[in-house]
Gaussian input, Z-matrix of N, CA and C with variables (Angstrom, degrees):
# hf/3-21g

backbone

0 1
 N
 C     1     B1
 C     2     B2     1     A1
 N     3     B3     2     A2     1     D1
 C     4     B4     3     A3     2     D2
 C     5     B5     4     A4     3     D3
 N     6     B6     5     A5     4     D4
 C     7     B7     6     A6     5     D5
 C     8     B8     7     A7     6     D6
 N     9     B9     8     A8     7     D7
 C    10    B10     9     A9     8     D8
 C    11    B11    10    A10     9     D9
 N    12    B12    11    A11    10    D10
 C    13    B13    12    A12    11    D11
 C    14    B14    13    A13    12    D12
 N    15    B15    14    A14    13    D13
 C    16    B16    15    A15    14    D14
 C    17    B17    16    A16    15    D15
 N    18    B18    17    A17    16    D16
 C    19    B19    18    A18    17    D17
 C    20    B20    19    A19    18    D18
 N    21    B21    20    A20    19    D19
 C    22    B22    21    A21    20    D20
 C    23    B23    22    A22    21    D21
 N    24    B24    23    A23    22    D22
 C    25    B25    24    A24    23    D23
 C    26    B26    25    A25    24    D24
 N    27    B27    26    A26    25    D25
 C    28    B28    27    A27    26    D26
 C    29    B29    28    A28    27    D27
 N    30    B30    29    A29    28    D28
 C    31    B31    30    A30    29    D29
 C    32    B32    31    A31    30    D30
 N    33    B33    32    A32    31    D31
 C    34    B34    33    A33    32    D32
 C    35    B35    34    A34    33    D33
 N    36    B36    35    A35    34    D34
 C    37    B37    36    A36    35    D35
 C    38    B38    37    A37    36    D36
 N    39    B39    38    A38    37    D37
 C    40    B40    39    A39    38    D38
 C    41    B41    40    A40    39    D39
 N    42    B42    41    A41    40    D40
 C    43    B43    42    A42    41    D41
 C    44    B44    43    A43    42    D42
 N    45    B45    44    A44    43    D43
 C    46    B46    45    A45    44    D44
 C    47    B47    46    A46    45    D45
 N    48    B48    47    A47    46    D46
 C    49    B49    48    A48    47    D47
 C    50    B50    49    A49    48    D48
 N    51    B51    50    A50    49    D49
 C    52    B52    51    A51    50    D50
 C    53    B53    52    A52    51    D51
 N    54    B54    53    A53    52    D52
 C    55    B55    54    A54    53    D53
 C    56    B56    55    A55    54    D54
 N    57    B57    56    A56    55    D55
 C    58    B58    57    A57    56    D56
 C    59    B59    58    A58    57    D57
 N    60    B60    59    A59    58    D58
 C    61    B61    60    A60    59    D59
 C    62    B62    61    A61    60    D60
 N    63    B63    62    A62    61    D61
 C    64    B64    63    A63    62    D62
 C    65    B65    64    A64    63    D63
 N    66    B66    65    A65    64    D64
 C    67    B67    66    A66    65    D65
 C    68    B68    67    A67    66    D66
 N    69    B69    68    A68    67    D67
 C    70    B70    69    A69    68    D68
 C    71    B71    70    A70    69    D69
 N    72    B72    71    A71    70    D70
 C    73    B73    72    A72    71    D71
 C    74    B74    73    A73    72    D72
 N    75    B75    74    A74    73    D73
 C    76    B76    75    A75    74    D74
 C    77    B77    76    A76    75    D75
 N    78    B78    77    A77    76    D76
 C    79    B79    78    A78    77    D77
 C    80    B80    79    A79    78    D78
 N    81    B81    80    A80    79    D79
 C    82    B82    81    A81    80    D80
 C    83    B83    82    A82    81    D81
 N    84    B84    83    A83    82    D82
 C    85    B85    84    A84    83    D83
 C    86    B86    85    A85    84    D84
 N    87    B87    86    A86    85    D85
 C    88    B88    87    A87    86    D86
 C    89    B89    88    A88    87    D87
 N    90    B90    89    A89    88    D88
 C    91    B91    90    A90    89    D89
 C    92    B92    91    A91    90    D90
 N    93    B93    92    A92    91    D91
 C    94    B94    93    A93    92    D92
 C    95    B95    94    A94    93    D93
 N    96    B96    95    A95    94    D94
 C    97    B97    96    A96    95    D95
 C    98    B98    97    A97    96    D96
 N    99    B99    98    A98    97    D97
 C   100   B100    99    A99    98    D98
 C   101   B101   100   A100    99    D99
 N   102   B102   101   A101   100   D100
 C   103   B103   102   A102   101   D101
 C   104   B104   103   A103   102   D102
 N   105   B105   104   A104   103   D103
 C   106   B106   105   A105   104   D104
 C   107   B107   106   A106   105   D105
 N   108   B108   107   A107   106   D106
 C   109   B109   108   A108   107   D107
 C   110   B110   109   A109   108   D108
 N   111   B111   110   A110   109   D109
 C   112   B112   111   A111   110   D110
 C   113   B113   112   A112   111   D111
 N   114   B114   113   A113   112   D112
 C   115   B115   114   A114   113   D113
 C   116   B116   115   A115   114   D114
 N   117   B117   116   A116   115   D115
 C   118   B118   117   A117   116   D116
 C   119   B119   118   A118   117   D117
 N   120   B120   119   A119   118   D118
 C   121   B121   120   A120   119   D119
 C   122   B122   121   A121   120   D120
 N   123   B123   122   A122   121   D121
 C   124   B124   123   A123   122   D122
 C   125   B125   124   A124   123   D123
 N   126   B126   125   A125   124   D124
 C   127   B127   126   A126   125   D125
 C   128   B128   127   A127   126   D126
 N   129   B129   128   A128   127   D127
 C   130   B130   129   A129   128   D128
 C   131   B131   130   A130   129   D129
 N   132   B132   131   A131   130   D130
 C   133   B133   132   A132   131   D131
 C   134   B134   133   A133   132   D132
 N   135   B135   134   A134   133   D133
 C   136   B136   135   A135   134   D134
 C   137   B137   136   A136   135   D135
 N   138   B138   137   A137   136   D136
 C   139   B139   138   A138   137   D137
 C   140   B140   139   A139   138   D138
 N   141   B141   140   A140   139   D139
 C   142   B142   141   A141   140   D140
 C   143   B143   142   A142   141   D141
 N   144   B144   143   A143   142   D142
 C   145   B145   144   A144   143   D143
 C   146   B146   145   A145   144   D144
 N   147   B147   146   A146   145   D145
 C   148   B148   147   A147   146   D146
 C   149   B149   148   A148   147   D147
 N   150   B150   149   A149   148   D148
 C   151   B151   150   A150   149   D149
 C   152   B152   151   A151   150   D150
 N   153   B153   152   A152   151   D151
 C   154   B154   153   A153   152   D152
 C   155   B155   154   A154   153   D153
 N   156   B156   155   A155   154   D154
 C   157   B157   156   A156   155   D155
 C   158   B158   157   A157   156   D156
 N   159   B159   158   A158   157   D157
 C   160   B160   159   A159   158   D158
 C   161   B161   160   A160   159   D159
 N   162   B162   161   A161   160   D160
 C   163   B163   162   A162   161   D161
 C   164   B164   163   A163   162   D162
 N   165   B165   164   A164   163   D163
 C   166   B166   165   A165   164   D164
 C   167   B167   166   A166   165   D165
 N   168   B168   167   A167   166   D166
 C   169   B169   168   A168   167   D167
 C   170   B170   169   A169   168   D168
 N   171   B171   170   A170   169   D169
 C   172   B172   171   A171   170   D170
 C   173   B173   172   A172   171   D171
 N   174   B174   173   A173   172   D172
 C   175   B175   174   A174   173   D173
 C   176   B176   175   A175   174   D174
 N   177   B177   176   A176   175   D175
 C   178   B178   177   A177   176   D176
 C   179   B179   178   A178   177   D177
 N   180   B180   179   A179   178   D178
 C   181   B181   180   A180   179   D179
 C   182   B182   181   A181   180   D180
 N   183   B183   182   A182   181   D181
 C   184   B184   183   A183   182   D182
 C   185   B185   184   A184   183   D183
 N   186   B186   185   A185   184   D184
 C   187   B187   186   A186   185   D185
 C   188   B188   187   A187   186   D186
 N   189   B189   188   A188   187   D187
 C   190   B190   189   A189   188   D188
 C   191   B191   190   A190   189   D189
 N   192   B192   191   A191   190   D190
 C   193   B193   192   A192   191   D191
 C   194   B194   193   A193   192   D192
 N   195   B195   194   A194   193   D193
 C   196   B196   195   A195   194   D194
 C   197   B197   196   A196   195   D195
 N   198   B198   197   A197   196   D196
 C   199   B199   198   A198   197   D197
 C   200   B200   199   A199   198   D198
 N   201   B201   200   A200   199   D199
 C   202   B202   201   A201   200   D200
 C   203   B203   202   A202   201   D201
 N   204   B204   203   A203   202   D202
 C   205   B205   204   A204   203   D203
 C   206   B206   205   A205   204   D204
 N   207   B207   206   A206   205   D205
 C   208   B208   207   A207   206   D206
 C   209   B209   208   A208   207   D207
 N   210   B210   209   A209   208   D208
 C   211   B211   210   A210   209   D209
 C   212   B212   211   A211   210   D210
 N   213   B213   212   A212   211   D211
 C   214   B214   213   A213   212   D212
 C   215   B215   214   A214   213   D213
 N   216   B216   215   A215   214   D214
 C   217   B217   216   A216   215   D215
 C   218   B218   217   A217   216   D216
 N   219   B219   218   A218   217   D217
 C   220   B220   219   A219   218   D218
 C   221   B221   220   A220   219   D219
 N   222   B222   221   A221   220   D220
 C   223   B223   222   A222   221   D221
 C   224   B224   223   A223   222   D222
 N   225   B225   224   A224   223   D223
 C   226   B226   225   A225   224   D224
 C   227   B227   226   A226   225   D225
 N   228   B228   227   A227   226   D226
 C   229   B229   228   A228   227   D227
 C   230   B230   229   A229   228   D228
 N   231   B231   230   A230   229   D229
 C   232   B232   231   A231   230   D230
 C   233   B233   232   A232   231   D231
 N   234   B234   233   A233   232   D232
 C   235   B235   234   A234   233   D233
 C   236   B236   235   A235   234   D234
 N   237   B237   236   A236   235   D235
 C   238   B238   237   A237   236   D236
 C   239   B239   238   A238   237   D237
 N   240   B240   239   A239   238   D238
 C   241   B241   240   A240   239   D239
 C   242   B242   241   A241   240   D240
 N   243   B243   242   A242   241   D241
 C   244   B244   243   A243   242   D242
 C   245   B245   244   A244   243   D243
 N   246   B246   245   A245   244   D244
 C   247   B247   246   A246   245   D245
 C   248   B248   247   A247   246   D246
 N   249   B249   248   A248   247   D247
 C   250   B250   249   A249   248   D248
 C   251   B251   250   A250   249   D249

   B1=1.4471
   B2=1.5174
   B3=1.1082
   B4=1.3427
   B5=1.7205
   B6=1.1943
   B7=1.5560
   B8=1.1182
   B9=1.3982
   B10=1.2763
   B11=1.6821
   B12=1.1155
   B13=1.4720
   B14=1.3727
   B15=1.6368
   B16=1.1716
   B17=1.5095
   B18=1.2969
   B19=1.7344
   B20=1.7052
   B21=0.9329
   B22=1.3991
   B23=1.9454
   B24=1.7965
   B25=1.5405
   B26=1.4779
   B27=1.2930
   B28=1.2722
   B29=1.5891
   B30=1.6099
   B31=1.7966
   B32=1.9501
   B33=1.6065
   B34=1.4629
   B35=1.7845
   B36=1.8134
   B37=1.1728
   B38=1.4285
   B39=0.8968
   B40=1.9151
   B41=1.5201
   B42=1.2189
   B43=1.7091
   B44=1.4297
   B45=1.6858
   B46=1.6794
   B47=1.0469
   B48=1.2012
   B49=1.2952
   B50=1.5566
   B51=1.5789
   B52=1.9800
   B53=1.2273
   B54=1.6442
   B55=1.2659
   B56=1.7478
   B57=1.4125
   B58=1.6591
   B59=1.1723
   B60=1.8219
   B61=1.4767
   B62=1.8155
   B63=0.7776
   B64=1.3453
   B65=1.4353
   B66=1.4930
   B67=1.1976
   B68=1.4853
   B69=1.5932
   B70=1.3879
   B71=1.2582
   B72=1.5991
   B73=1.1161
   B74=1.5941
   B75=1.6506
   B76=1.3881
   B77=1.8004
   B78=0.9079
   B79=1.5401
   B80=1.8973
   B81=1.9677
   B82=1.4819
   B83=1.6622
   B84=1.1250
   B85=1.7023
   B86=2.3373
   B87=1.1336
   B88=2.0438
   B89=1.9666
   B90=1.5799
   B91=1.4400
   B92=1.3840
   B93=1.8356
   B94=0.8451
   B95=1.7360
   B96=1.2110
   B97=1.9243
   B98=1.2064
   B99=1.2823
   B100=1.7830
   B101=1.2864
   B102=1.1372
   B103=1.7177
   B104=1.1212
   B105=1.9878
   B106=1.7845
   B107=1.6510
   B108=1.2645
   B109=1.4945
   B110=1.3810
   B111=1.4587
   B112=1.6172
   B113=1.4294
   B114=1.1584
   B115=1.3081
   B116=1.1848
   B117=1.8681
   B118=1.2489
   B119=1.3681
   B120=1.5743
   B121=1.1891
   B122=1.6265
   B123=1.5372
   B124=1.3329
   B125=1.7106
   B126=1.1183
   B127=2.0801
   B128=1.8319
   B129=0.9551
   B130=1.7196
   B131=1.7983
   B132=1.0232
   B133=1.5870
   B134=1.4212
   B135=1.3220
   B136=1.6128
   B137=1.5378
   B138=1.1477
   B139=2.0216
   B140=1.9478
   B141=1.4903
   B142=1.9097
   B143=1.5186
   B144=1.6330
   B145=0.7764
   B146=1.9495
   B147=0.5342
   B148=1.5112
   B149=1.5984
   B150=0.7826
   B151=1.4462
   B152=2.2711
   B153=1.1013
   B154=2.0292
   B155=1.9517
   B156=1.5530
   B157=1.5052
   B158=1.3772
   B159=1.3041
   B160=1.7999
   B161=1.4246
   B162=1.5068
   B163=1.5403
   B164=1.4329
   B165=1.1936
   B166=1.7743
   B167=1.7155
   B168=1.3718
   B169=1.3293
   B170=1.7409
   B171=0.7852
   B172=2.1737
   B173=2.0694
   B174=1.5430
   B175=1.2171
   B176=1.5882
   B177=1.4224
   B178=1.4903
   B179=1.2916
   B180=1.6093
   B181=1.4515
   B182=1.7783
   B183=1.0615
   B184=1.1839
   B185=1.7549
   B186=1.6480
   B187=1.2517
   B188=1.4696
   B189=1.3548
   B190=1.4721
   B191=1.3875
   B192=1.3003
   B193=1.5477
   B194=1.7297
   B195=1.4333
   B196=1.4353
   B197=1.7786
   B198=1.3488
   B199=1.7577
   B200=1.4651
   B201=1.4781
   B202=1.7525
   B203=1.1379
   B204=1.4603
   B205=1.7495
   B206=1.3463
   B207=1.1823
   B208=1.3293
   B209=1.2710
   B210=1.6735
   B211=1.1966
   B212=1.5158
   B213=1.7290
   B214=1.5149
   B215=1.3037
   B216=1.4265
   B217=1.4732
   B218=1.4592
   B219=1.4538
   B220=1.7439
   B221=1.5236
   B222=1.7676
   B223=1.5342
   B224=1.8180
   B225=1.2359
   B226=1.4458
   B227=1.4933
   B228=1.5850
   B229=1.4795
   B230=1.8718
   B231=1.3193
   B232=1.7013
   B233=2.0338
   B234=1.3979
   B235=1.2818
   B236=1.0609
   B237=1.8454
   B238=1.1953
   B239=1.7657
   B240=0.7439
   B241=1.4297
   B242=1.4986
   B243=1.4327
   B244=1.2967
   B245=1.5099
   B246=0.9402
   B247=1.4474
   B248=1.5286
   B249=1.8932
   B250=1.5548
   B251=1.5971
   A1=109.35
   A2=109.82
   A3=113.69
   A4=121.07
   A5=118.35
   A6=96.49
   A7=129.96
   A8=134.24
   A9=135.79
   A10=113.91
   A11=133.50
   A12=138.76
   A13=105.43
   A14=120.12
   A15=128.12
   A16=102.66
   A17=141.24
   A18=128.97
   A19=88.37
   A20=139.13
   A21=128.34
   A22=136.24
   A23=80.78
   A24=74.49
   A25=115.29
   A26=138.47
   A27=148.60
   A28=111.10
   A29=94.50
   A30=84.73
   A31=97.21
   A32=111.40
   A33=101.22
   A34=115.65
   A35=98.18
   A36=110.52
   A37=117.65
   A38=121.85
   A39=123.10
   A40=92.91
   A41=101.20
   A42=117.72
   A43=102.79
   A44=101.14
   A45=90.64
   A46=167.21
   A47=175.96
   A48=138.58
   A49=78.23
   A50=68.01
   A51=93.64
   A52=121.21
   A53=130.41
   A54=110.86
   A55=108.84
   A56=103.88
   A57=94.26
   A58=110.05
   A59=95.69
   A60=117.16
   A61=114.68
   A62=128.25
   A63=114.72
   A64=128.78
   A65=135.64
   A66=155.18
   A67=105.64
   A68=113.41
   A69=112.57
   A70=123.63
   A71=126.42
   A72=116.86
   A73=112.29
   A74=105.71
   A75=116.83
   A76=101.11
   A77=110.58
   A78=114.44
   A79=106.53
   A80=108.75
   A81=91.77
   A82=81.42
   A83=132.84
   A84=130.83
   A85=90.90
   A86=111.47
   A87=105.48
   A88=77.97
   A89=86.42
   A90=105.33
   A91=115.94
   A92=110.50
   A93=100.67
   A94=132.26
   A95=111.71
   A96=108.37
   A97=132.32
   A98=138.33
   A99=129.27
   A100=100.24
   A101=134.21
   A102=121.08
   A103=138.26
   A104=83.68
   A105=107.98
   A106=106.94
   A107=123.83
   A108=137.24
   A109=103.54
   A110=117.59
   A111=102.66
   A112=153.00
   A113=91.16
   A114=116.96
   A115=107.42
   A116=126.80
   A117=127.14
   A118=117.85
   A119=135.13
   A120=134.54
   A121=114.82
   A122=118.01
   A123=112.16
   A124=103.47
   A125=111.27
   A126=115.14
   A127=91.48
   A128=121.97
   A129=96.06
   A130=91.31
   A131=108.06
   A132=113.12
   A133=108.50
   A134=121.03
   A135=97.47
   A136=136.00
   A137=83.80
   A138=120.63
   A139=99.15
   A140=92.40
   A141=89.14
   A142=111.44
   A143=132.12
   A144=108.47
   A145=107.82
   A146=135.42
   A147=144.68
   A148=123.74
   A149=164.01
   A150=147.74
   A151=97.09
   A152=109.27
   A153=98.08
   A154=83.23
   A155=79.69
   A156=113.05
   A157=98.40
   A158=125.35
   A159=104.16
   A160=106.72
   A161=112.62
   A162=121.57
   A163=116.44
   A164=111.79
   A165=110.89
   A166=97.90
   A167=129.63
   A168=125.16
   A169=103.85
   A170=107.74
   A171=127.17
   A172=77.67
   A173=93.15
   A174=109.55
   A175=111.49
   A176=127.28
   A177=118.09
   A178=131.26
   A179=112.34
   A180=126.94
   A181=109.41
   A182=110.89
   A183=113.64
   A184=149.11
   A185=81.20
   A186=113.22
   A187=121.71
   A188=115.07
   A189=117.91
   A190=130.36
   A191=95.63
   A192=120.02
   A193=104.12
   A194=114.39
   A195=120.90
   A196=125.11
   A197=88.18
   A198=103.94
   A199=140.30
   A200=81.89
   A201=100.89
   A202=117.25
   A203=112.82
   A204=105.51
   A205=106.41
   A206=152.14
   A207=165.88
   A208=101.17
   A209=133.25
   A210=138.22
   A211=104.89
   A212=116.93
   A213=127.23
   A214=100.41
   A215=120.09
   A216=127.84
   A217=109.86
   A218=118.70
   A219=124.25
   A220=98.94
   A221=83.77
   A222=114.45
   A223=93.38
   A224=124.75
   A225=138.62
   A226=107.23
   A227=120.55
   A228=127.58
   A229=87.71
   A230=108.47
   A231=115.99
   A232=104.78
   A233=107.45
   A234=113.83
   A235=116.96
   A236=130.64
   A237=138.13
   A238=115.25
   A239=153.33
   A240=149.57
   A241=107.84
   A242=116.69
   A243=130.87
   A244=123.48
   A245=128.63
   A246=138.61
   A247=129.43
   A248=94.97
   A249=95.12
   A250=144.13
   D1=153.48
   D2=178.47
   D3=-86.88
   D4=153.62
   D5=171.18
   D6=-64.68
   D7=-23.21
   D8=163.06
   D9=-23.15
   D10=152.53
   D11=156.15
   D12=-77.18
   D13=156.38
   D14=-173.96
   D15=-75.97
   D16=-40.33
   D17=-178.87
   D18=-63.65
   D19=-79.00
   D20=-173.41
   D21=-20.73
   D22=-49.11
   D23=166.96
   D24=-84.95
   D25=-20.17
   D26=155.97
   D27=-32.60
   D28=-51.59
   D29=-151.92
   D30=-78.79
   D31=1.56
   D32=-173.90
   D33=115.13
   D34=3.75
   D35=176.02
   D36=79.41
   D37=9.85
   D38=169.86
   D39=-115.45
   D40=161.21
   D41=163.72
   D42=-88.41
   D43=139.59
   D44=155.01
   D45=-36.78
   D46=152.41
   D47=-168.17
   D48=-157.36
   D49=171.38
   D50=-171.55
   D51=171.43
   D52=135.17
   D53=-148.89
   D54=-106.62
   D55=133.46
   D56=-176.34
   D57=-61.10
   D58=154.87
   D59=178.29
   D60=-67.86
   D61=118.85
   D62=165.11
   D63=-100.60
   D64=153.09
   D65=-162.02
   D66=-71.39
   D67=98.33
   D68=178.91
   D69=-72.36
   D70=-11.68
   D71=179.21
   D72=-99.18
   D73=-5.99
   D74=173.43
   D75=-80.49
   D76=-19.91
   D77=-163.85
   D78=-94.59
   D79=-26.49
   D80=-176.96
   D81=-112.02
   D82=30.88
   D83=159.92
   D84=63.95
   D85=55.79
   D86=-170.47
   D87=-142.92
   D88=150.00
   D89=154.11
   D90=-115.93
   D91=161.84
   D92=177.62
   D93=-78.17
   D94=169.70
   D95=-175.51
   D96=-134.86
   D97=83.66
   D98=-162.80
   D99=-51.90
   D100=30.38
   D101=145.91
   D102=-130.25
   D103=23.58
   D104=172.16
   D105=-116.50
   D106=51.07
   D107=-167.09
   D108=-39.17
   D109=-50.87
   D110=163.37
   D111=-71.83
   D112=5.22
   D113=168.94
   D114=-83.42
   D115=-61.10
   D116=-177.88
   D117=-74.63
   D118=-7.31
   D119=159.80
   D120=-46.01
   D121=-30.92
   D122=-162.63
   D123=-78.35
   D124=-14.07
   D125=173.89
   D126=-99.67
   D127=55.29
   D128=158.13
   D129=-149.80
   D130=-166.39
   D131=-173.52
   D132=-113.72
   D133=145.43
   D134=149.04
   D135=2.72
   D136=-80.43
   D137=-171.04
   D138=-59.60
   D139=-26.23
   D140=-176.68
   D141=114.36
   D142=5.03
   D143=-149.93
   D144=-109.16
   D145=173.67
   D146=166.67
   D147=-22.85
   D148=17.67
   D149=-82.12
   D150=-101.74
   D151=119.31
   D152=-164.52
   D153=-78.21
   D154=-178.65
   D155=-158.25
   D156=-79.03
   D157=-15.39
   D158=-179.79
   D159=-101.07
   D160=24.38
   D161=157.02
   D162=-114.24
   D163=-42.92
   D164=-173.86
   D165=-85.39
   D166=-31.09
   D167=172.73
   D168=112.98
   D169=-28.72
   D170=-165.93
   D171=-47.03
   D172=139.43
   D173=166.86
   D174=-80.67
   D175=173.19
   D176=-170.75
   D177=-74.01
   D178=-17.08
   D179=163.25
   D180=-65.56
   D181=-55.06
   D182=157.39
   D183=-10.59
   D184=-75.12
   D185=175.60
   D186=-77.93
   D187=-16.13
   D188=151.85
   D189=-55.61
   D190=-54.82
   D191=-170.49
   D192=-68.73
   D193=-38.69
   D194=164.66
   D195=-50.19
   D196=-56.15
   D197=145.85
   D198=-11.67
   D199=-85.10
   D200=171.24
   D201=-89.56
   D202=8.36
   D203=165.87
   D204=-111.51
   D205=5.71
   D206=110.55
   D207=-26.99
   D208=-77.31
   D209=-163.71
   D210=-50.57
   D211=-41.94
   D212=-163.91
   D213=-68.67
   D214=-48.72
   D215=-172.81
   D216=-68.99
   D217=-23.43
   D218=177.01
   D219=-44.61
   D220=-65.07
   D221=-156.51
   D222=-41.10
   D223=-69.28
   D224=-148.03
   D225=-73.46
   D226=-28.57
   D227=152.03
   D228=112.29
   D229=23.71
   D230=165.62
   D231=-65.70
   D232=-44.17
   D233=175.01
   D234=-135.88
   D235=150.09
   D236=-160.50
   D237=-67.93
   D238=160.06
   D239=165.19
   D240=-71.82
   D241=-46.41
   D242=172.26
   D243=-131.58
   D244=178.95
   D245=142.87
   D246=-135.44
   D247=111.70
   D248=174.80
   D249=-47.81

């Protein structure tokens, strides 16, 4: 066998690559705000749901605060709880 690992020689002998997500609100220096609903539409789903951080990219300070400003805006009827 070769030293290579078996996904390696599979994938054609390079590793994957792929470029990390980075933190957009770390990147334009803004927090997030339940009274910018379009802004916070871009972390929820269709369906309404949460969308986590190794999809939207938001680092974990972040992604809290994204959180509870979603939840705040639920609460206040800025965004739906669900969609039927």
């Amino acid at each position: 066998m070769d030293s290579k690992g078996g996904r390696e020689r599979r994938m054609g002998g390079r590793k994957p690559s792929f470029r990390k997500k980075v933190c957009k609100f770390c990147t334009q220096n803004a927090t997030p705000d339940y009274k910018n609903p379009e802004l916070l539409r871009r972390y929820i789903t269709e369906r309404g749901k949460i969308l986590p951080a190794r999809i939207t990219g938001c680092c974990a300070k972040h992604q809290r605060a994204v959180t509870a400003e979603i939840k705040r805006a639920r609460v206040l009827a800025y965004l739906p709880f669900e969609k039927k």
